[in-house]
N, C-alpha and C positions, 0 to 999 in steps of 0.2 A: 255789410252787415254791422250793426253795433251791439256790442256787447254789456251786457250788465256786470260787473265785480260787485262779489258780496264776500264779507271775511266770515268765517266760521272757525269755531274752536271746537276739535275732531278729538277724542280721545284716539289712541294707538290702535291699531287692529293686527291681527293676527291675519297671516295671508299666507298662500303659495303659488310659486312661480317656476316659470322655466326661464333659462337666462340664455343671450344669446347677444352677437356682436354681428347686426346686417346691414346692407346696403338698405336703400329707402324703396328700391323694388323686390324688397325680399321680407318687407314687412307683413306684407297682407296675409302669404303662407306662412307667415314662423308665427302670428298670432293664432290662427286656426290652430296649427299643431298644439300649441302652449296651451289655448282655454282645452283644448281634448283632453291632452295627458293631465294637466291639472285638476281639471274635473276628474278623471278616472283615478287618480293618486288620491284626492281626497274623498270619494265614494269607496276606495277600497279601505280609508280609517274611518270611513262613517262620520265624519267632518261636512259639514252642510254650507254650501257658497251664503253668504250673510248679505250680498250686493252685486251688481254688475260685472261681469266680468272691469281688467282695468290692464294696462299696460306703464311702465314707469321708463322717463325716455332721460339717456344723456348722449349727447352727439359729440362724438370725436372725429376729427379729421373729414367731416362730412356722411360717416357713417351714425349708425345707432347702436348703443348698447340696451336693451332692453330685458325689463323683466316684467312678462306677463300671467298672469292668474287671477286667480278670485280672494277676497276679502274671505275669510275662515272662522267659523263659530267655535273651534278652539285650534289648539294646538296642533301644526302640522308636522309630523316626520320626515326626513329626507326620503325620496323613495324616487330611484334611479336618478333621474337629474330635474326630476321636481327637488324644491327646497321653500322652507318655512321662511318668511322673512316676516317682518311688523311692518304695517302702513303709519308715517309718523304721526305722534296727536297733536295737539296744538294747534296752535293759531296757521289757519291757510287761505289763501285766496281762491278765488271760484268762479268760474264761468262757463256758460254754456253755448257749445257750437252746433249750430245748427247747420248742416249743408253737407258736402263730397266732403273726404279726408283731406284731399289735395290741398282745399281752402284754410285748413286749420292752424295754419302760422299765423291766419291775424288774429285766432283765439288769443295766442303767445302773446304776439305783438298786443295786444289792447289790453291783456293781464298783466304784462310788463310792465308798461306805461301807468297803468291804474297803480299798480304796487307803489313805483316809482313817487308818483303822484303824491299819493297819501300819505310818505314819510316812513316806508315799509321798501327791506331788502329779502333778498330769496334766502331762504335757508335750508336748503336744500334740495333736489330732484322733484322738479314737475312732474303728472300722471294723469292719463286719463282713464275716465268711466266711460265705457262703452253701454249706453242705455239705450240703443238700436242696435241691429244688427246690422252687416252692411249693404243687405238685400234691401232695406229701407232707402225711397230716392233723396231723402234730405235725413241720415240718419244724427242723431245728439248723443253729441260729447260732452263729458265734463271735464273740463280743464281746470286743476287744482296744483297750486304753488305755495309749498309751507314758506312762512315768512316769518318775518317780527318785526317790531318797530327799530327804524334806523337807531344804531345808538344803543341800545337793548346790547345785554351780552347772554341770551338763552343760550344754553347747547344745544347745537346741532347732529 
């Protein structure tokens, strides 16, 4: 498959999440659980999901650290091991995968290489937008990488 990159500049979003440290066959149930209790933590402040569900991925030691929830139309409170975080703004890269989850490292891989390409470094933790469900036979992801131009000194 090929992939399109496109950069976009994202204002910050308000979001909450469940966090969690799993193997790569322990993702599919810790997501379910995470959009559940997230949706029901922010249904009970009347906090409305603004976007697709999204999960934010960093890999240690061949496992995931993960923090999954929804994009938040305001302010979320901690409530039990839901917790509020911001989606960063700024400049990001973007692509979209089309296909089984399995396949989604060439998303990475061609987002990388694109970044790469263009004179643009990672500036921070990749994420996806879940805009299928997984019951979909070819469901779409969006794979998003905050960046900046090489050289740039933005904060991170």
């Amino acid at each position: 498959m090929s992939y399109e990159v496109r950069i976009e500049e994202r204002p910050q979003q308000p979001a909450a999440v469940l966090r969690a440290h799993v193997r790569e066959s322990e993702l599919a149930p810790f997501l379910s659980k995470a959009f559940g209790a997230v949706g029901a933590a922010m249904a009970a402040q009347q906090v409305v999901p603004t976007g697709p569900p999204f999960g934010v991925y960093r890999i240690e030691d061949g496992e995931f650290d993960v923090a999954a929830g929804f994009p938040a139309s305001g302010s979320v409170h901690q409530q039990d091991s839901v917790e509020p975080i911001t989606l960063p703004g700024g400049t990001v890269a973007v692509t979209t995968h089309v296909g089984t989850y399995n396949t989604i490292g060439d998303a990475y891989q061609a987002l990388m290489s694109w970044v790469a390409d263009q004179g643009y470094v990672a500036a921070g933790d990749p994420w996806e937008s879940y805009l299928d469900g997984p019951e979909v036979p070819n469901p779409r992801t969006l794979v998003c990488l905050p960046c900046r131009k090489n050289g740039s000194h933005a904060t991170e």
